[in-house]
N, C-alpha and C positions, 0 to 999 in steps of 0.2 A: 365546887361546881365544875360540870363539862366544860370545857372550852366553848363546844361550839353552844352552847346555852345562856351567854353573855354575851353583855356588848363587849367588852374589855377581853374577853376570852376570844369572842370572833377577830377582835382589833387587831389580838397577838397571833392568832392562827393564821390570819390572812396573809402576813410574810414570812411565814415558813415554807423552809423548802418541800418542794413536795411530797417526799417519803414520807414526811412527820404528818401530814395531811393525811395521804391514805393510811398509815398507820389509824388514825382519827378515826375515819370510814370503816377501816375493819374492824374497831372495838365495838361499832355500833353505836347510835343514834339512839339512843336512849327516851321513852316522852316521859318527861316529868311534869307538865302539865298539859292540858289541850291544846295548849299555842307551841309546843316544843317541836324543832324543826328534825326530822326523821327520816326524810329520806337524803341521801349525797347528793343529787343532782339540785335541790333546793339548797343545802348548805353552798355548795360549791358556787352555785348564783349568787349567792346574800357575799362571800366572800369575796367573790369578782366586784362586785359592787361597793364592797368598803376600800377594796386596791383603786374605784375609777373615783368613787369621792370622798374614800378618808376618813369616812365614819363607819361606826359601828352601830347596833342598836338589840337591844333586845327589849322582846315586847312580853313581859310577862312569858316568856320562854323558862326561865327556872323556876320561876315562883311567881304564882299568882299576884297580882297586884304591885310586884317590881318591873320599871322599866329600868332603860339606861341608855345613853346615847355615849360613846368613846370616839375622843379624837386619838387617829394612827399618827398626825405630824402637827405640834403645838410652836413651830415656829412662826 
């Protein structure tokens, strides 16, 4: 699965340094399903968001009927 299409893939994405990010964005956003996030400026929000609280989530973004919630710091 894409990175950015998981919780756990957004989890790892979100403290990558930035090349590896835009590298991300220029392979293309992919929709694997109707909830799949497409454009960078939506990814890049949800990624700010798991750096301010640490979660991840995907809502049925890869595949219908799978969520997922990722913790980025389990101390």
């Amino acid at each position: 699965m894409p990175a950015y299409c998981t919780g756990v893939g957004k989890a790892l994405l979100a403290y990558q340094p930035e090349p590896v990010i835009r590298e991300v964005l220029a392979a293309g956003l992919w929709r694997r399903t109707p909830y799949s996030i497409c454009t960078p400026g939506h990814l890049l929000r949800e990624l700010q968001e798991v750096r301010l609280t640490g979660l991840a989530y995907e809502r049925e973004e890869s595949t219908i009927g799978v969520v997922c919630v990722a913790l980025t710091d389990c101390s």
